[in-house]
C-alpha positions as CSV (number, residue, x, y, z in Angstrom):
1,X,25.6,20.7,19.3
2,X,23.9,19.0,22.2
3,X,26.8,16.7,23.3
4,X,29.1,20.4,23.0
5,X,26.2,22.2,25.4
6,X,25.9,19.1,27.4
7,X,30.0,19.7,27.9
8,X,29.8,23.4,28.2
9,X,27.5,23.3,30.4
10,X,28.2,20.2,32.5
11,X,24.2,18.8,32.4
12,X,22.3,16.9,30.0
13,X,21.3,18.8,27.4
14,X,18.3,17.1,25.1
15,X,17.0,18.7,21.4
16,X,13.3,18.9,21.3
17,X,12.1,19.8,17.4
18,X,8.6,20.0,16.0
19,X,7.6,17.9,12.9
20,X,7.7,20.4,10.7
21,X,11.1,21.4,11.9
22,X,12.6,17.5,11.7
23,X,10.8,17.1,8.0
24,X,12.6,20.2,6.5
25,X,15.9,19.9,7.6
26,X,16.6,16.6,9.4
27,X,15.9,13.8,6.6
28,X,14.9,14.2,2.6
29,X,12.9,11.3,0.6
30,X,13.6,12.6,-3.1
31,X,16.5,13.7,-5.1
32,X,16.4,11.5,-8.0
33,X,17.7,12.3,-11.4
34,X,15.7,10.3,-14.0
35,X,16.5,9.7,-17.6
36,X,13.9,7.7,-19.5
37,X,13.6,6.5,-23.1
38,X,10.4,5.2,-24.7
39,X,11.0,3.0,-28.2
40,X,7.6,3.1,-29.9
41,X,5.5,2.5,-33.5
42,X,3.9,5.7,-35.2
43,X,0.3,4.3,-33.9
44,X,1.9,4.6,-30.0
45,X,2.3,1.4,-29.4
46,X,5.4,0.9,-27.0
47,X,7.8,-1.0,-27.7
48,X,10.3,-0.5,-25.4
49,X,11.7,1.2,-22.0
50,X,15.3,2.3,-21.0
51,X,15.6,4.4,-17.6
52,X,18.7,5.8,-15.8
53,X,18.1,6.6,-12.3
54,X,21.0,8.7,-10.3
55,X,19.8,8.7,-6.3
56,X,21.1,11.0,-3.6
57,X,21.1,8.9,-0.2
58,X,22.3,11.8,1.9
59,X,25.1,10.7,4.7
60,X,23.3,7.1,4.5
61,X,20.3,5.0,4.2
62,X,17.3,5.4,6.2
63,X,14.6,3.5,5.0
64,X,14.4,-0.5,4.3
65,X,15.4,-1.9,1.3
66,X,14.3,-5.2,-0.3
67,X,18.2,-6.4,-0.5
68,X,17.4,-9.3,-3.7
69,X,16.4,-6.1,-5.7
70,X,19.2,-3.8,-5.9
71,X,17.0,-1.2,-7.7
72,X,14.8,-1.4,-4.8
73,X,10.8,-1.0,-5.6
74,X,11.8,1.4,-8.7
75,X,11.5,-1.7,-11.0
76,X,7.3,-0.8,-10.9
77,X,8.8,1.9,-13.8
78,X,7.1,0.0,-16.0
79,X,4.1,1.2,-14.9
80,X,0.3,0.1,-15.5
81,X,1.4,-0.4,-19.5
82,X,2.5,-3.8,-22.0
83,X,6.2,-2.5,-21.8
84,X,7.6,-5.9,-24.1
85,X,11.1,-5.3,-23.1
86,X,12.8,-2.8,-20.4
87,X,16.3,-1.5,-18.8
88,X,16.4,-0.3,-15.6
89,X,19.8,0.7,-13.8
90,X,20.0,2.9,-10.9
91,X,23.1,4.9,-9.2
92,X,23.1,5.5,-5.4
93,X,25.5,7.7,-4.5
94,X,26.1,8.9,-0.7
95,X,26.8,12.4,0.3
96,X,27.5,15.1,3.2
97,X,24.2,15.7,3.0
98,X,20.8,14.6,6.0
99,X,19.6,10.2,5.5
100,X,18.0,10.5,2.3
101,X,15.5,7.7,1.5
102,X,12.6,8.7,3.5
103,X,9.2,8.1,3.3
104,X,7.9,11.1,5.0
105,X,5.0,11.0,2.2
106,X,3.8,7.9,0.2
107,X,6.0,5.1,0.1
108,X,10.2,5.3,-1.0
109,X,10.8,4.7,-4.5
110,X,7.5,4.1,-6.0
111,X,6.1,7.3,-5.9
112,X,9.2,8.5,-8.3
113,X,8.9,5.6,-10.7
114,X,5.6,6.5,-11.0
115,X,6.2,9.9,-12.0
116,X,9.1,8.9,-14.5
117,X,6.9,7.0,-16.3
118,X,3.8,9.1,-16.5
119,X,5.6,12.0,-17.5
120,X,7.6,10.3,-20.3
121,X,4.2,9.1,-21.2
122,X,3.8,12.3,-21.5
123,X,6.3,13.4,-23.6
124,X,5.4,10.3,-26.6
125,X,2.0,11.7,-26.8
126,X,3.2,15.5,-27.5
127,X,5.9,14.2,-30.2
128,X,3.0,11.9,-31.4
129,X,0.4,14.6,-31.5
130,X,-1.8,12.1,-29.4
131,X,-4.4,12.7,-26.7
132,X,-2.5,11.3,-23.7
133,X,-5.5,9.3,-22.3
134,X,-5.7,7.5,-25.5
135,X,-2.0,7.2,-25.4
136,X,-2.0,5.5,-22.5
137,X,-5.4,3.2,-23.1
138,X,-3.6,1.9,-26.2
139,X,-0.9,0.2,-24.1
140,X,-2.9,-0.7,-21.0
141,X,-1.9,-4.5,-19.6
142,X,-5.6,-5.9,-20.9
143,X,-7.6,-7.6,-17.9
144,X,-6.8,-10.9,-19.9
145,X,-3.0,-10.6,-19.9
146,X,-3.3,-10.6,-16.0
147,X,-1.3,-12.3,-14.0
148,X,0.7,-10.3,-16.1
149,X,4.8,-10.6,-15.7
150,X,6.5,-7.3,-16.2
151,X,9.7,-7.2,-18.1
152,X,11.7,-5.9,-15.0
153,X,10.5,-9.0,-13.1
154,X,7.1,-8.2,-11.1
155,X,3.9,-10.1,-11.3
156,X,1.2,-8.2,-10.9
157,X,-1.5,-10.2,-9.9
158,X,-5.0,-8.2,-11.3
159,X,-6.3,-5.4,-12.4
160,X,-8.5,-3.5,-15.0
161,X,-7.0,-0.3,-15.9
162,X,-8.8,0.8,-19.3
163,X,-12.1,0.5,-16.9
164,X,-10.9,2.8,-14.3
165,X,-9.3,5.2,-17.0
166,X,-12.2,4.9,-18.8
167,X,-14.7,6.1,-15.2
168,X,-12.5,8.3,-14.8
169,X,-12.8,10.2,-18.0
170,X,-16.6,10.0,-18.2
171,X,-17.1,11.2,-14.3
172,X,-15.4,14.5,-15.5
173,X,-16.1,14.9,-19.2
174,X,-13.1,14.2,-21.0
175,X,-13.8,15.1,-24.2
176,X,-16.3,17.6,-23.2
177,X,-13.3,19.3,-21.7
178,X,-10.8,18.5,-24.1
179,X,-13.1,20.9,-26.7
180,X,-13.0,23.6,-24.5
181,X,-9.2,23.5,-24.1
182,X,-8.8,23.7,-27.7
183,X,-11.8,26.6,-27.8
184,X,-9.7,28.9,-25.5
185,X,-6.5,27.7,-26.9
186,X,-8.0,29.7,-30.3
187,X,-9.2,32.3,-28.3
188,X,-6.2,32.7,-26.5
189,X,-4.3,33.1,-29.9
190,X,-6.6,35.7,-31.3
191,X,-6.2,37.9,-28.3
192,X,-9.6,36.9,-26.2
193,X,-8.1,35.7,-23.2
194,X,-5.5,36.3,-20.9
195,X,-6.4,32.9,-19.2
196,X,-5.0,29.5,-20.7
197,X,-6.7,25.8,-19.8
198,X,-4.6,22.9,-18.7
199,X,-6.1,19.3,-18.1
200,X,-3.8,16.7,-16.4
201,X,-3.8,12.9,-17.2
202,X,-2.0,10.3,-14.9
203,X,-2.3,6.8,-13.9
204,X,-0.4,4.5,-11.7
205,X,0.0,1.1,-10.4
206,X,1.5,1.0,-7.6
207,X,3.5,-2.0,-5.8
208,X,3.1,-2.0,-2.0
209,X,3.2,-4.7,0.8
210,X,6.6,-5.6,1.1
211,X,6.3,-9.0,3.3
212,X,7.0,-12.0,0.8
213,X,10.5,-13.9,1.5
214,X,11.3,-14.6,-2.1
215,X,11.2,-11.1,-2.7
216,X,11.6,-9.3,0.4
217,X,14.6,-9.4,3.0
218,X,16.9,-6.6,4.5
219,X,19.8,-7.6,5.0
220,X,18.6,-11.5,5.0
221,X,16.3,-11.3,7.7
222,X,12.7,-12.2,5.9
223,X,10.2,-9.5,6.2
224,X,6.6,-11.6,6.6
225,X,4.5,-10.9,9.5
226,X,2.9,-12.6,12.5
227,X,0.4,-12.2,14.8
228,X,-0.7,-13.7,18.4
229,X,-4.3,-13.7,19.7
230,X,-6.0,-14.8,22.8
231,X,-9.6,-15.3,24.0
232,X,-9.7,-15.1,27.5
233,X,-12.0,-16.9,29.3
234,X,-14.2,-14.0,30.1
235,X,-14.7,-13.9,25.8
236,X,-12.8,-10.5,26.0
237,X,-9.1,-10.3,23.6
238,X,-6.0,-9.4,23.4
239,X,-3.8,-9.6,20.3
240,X,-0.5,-8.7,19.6
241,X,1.5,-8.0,16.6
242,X,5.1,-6.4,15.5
243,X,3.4,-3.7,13.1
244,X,3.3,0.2,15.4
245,X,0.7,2.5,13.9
246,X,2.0,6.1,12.8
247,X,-1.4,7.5,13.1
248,X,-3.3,5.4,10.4
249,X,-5.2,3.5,13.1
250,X,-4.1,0.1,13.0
251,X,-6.1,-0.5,16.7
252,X,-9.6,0.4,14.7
253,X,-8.2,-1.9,12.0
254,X,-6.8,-5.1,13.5
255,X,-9.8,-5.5,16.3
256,X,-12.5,-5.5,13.0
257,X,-10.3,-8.2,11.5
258,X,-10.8,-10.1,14.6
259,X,-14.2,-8.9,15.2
260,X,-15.2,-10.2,11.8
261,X,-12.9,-13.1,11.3
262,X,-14.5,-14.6,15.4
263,X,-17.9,-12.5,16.1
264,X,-16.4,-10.8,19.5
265,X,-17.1,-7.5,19.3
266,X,-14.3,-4.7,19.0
267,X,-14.4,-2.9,22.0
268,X,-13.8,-6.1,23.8
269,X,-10.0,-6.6,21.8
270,X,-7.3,-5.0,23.3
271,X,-4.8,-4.2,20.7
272,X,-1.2,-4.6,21.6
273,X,1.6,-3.0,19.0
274,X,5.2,-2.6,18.7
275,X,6.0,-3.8,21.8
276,X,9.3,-5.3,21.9
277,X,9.3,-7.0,25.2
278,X,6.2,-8.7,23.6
279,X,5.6,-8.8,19.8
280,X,5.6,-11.6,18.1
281,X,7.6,-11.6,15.4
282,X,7.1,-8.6,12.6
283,X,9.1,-6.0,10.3
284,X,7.3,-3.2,11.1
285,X,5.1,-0.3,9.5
286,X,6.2,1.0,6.2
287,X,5.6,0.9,2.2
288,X,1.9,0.5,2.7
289,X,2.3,-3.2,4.0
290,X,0.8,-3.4,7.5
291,X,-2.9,-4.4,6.1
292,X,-1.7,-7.0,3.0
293,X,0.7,-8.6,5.1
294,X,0.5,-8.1,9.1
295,X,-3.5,-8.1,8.9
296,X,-3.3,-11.5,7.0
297,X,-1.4,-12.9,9.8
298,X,-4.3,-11.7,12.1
299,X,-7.0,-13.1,10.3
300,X,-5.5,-16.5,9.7
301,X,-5.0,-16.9,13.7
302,X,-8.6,-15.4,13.8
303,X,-9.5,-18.4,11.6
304,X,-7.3,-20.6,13.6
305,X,-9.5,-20.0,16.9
306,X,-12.8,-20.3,15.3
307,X,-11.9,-23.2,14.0
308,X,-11.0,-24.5,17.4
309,X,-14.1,-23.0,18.7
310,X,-16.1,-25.0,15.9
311,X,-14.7,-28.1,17.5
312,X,-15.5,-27.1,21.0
313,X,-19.3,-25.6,20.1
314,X,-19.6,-29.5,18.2
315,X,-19.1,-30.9,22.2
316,X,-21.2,-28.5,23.5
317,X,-24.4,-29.0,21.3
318,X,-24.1,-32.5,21.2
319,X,-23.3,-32.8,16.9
320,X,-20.3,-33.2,14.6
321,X,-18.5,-30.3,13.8
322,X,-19.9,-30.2,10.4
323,X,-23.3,-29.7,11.2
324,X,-22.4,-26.3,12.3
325,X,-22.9,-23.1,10.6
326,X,-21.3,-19.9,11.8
327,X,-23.3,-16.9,12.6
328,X,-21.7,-13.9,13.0
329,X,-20.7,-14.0,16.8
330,X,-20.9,-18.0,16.8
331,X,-22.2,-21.2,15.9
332,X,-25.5,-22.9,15.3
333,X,-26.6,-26.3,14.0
334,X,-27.6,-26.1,9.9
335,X,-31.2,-25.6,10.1
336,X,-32.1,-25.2,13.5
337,X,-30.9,-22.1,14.5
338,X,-32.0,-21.9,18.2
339,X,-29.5,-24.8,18.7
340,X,-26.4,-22.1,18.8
341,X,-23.3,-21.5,21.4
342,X,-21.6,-17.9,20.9
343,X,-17.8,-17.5,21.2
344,X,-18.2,-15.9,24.4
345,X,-19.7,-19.2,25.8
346,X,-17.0,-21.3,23.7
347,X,-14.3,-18.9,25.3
348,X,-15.6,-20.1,28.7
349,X,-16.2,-23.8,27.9
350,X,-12.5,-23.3,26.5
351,X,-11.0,-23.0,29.7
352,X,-13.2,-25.1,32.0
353,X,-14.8,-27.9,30.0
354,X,-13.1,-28.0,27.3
355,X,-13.7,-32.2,24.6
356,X,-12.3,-35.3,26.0
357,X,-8.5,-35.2,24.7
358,X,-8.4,-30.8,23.5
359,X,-5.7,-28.7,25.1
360,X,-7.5,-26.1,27.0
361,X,-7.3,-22.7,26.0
362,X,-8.3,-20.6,23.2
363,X,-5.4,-18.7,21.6
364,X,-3.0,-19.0,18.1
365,X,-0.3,-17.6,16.3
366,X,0.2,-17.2,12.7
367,X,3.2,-16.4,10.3
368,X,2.2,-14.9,7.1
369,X,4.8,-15.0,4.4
370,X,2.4,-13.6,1.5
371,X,3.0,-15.0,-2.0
372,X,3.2,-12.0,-3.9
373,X,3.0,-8.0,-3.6
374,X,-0.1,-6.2,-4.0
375,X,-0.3,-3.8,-7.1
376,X,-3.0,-0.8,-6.8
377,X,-3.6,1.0,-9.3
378,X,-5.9,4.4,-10.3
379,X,-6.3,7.3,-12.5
380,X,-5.8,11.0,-11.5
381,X,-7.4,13.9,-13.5
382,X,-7.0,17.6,-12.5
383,X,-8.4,20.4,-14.7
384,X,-6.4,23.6,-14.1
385,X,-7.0,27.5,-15.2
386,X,-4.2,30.1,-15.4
387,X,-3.9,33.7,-15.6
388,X,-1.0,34.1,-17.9
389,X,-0.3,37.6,-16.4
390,X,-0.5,37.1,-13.2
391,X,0.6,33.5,-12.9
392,X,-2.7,33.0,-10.5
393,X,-3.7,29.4,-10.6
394,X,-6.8,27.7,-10.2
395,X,-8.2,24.3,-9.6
396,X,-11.1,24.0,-11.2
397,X,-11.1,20.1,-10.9
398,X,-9.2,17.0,-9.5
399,X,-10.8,13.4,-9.7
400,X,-8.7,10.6,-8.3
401,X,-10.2,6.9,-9.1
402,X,-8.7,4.1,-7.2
């Protein structure tokens, strides 16, 4: 319609829209069809998983796969449970309809795996007649079992989910609540009550930060991270990375990584992001994997520099390198700590008298290739009444642990 007004009219003609505007009608994250099966023993022990996935990607794609796992980040369908064997096979199918595929709340794919599971869960524990928090504490992966390889592939490096579950229930009172359920379930039978008690019972793991290569690649180009840093000689920073904050504050974030990792203090780091012209090499902001993957890059150059400044504060005190200790914003000689140099006074030395033989200078860059994912995890509890006759709703409680 703009490039027909732009003719019409015979000037450049440019389409302003608000958010709210561009998330309703412009793009789409979820229109999955999910079909899962659950093989288990009469004590609800899992014993296997089988889900059919049918994907609307609108007109095309819009969000970045991971191209050596055709089903994409949906193989997490497994879930936080000791699935022994599992089928997963997903359909994308393109249509007339806006990019499907985006992330416009919690990352692509994961957030729908996550519900497929945990409502099938669900589902077992009705046709089992079992509480659905015991349900899903009977096939836990155990802390022991962790590393523990999924049967679609992942390994999920820790976690302790019967602990969390188990927080989670006692923060509320579970059980406590589970009486009065069944209480105004009988006194919603014998006429009592109009109003009817629900209580809610989920729990994910999640798989986020997308960065390492044997994993992770779109369209072969590798998706780890990197980061470049540089003292100047004043002891003020700059640092620059390919990640572009959407609003989560990556400025705040990656100058305390530095802060921390080399004792200058944040206001003095000048954050530089998503700059094309200058950004070192990086895949961007998306699926949760700006922290696991681009802030590891930024604090092994961090580490890189101090260790460089160790060498240099060695020179300037007069004593090997390993008779220093740091000390929050610099370095001091083990057991004497008036004997110290802080990096503001190494950044200077740096530059203008820098050992015998040492490039001058104070500045790295590090690649990060991670060697796995990251796999959160939490419980979710709401506690829910409802007027039957009116259909008014009420949260009474919602307890997230994570």
């Amino acid at each position: 319609l703009c490039i027909v007004a732009s003719i019409v009219t015979g000037v450049p003609v440019k389409w302003v829209e608000d958010r709210m505007e561009n998330l309703s009608t412009t793009s789409f994250a979820r229109d999955y069809h999910m079909t899962a099966e659950i093989a288990a023993k009469n004590d609800g022990t899992v014993t296997g998983l089988k889900v059919h996935v049918l994907a609307d990607h609108g007109g095309f794609d819009a969000c970045a796969d991971p191209s050596k796992w055709p089903a994409g980040f949906f193989n997490i369908v497994t879930g936080s449970y000791d699935f022994p064997a599992a089928h997963l096979a997903v359909d994308g199918v393109y249509t007339n309809k806006a990019p499907g595929g985006v992330a416009y709340r919690c990352s692509f794919r994961v957030t729908e795996a996550a519900y497929c599971i945990e409502r099938a869960m669900d589902i077992l524990a009705q046709k089992l007649d079992m509480d659905p928090a015991d349900l899903r504490m009977k096939n836990f992966v155990k802390p022991e079992q962790f590393p523990y390889h999924s049967a679609l592939g992942w390994e999920y490096d820790s976690g302790d989910y019967h602990t969390a579950m188990q927080k989670a229930m006692d923060t509320i009172g579970y059980r406590e609540l589970r009486a009065e359920q069944k209480a105004k379930q009988e006194a919603f039978k014998r006429g009592e009550t109009r109003e009817i008690m629900g209580i809610g019972v989920s729990f994910f793991t999640e798989i986020v930060g997308a960065g390492p290569s044997k994993n992770c690649d779109i369209l072969g180009v590798a998706m780890f991270d990197s980061a470049e840093i540089r003292v100047h000689p004043t002891g003020s920073v700059i640092s620059r990375m390919g990640t572009k904050s959407q609003g989560q504050g990556h400025e705040t974030t990656w100058a305390q990584i530095i802060a921390t990792e080399i004792g200058i203090p944040a206001a003095d780091i000048m954050v530089e992001e998503g700059n094309t012209d200058t950004a070192p090499y990086g895949l961007g902001t998306y699926g949760s994997r700006s922290t696991p993957v681009a802030g590891a890059a930024i604090a092994l150059a961090s580490r890189k520099i101090r260790n460089k400044a160790q060498m240099i504060a060695a020179h300037m005190l007069e004593v090997s390198e390993y008779d220093l200790e740091w000390d929050v914003d610099g370095f001091h000689v083990k057991g004497n700590p008036q004997a110290r140099k802080s990096m503001k006074e190494i950044a200077w030395a740096a530059y203008h008298a820098p050992p015998p033989g040492m490039e001058p200078g104070l500045e790295a860059v590090s690649y990060y290739d991670p060697p796995n994912m990251t796999y959160p995890f939490g419980a979710y509890l709401c506690v829910m009444d409802i007027d039957v006759d009116t259909g008014v709703a009420r949260t009474r409680r919602f307890y997230a642990l994570m």
